[in-house]
N, C-alpha and C positions, 0 to 999 in steps of 0.2 A: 619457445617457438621462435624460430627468425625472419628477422623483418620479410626476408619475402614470403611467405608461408602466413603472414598475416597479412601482406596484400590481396596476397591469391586470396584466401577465406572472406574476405568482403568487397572483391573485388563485382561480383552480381552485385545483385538486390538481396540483400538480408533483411527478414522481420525475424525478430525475438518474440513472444509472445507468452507472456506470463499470465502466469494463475498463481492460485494461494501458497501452493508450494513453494514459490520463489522466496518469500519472506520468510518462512517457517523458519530458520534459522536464526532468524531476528526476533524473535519472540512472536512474531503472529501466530493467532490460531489458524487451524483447518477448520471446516465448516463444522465438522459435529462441537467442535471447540468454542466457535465463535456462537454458537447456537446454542450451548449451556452458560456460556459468560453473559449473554444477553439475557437467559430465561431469571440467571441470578441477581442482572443487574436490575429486571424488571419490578420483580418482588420487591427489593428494598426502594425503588425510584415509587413505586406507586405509595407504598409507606411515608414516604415524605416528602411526597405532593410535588417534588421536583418537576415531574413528565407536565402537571397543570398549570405552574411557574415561566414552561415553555412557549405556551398558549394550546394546549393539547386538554382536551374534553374529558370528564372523567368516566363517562359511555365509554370513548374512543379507547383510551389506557383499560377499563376494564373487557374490553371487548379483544383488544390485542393480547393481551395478558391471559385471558382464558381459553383464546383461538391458539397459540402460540404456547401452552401450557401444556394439552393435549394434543400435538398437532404430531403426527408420525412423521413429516418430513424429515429429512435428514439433515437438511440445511437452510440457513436463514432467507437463502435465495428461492428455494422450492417454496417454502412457506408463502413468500411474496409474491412470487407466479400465482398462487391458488387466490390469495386473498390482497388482492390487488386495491381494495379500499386502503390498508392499514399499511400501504407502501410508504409514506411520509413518516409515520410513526418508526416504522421498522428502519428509514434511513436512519432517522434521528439517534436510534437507539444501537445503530452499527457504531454511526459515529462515533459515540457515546464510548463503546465498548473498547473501540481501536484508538482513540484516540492518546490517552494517557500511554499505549505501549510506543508512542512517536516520538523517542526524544533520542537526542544526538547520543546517548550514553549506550542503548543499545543498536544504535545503528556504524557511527563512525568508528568505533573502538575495535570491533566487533573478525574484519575483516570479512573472511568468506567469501561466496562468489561474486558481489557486488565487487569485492577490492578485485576479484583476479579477471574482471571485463573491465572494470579502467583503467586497470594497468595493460591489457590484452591491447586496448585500442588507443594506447599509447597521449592521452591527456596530457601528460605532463610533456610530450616534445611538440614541435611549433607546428605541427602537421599532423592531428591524431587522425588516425583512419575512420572515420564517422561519415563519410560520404554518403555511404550505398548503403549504412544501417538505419533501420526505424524500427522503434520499441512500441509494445500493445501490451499495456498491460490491463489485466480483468481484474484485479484485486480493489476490495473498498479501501487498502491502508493506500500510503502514499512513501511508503518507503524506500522504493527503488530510485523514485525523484528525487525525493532528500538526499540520499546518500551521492549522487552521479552531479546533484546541483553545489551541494555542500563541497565537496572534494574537487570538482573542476575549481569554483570559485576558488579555492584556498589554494590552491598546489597547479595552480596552469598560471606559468611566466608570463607576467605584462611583456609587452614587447616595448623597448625605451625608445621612443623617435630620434630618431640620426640629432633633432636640433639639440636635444637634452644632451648627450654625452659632453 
């Protein structure tokens, strides 16, 4: 695309606004994904006392565990709407899930469309177009951050003070 044609495009007010799908190519799951990797991770964490190590109740874990076992929702978030006691727990346990898939190997390497919007708004020259953008994102990982915080710091020119030269 040429430099004007990416003025023009964020020349208004741009919002981005991401859901789970944005990462999906980065190994995150989709909800019915993230809501089987939870029910899995549940079973073995109550097995070995982990969730009570946290300072979490063994009521509370078996109460989450058998509501969340049976529970027809389709996603981790519907579930937490209904049962709005076991939303600490249910964080805990997102985190829990998503966390381990956070590491630079599948984010940095990876490219996709993360790479083709920091190269789009232009990071790496002395003037990226980032004015009139702001990003929303709804996702529990944190991979869009990573990857846009990671890659400006590493690949965006200090600029050398006139005294230095």
């Amino acid at each position: 695309m040429a430099e004007e044609e990416k003025i023009k495009f964020f020349k208004e007010r741009t919002v981005l606004v991401l859901g789970a799908g944005a990462s999906k190519d980065y190994g995150f799951p989709l909800g019915a994904e993230l809501k089987r990797k939870i029910r899995e991770n549940t079973s073995s964490l109550i097995n070995n006392r982990a969730l009570e190590g946290a300072g979490y109740e063994p009521t509370e874990i078996l109460e989450f565990s058998n509501a969340f076992h049976y529970s027809e929702h389709s996603t981790i978030d519907q579930f937490l709407d209904h049962k709005t006691s076991l939303r600490k727990l249910g964080s805990y346990l997102i985190a829990g899930a998503l966390s381990p898939l956070e590491q630079d190997k599948n984010l940095l390497k990876k490219g996709g469309w993360y790479k083709d919007l920091y190269q789009f708004l232009c990071f790496s020259e002395a003037e990226p177009i980032v004015s009139n953008l702001s990003v929303v994102t709804l996702n529990y990982d944190r991979s869009f951050e990573h990857y846009m915080t990671k890659t400006i710091d590493f690949n965006v020119p200090v600029p050398i003070p006139l005294s230095d030269c």
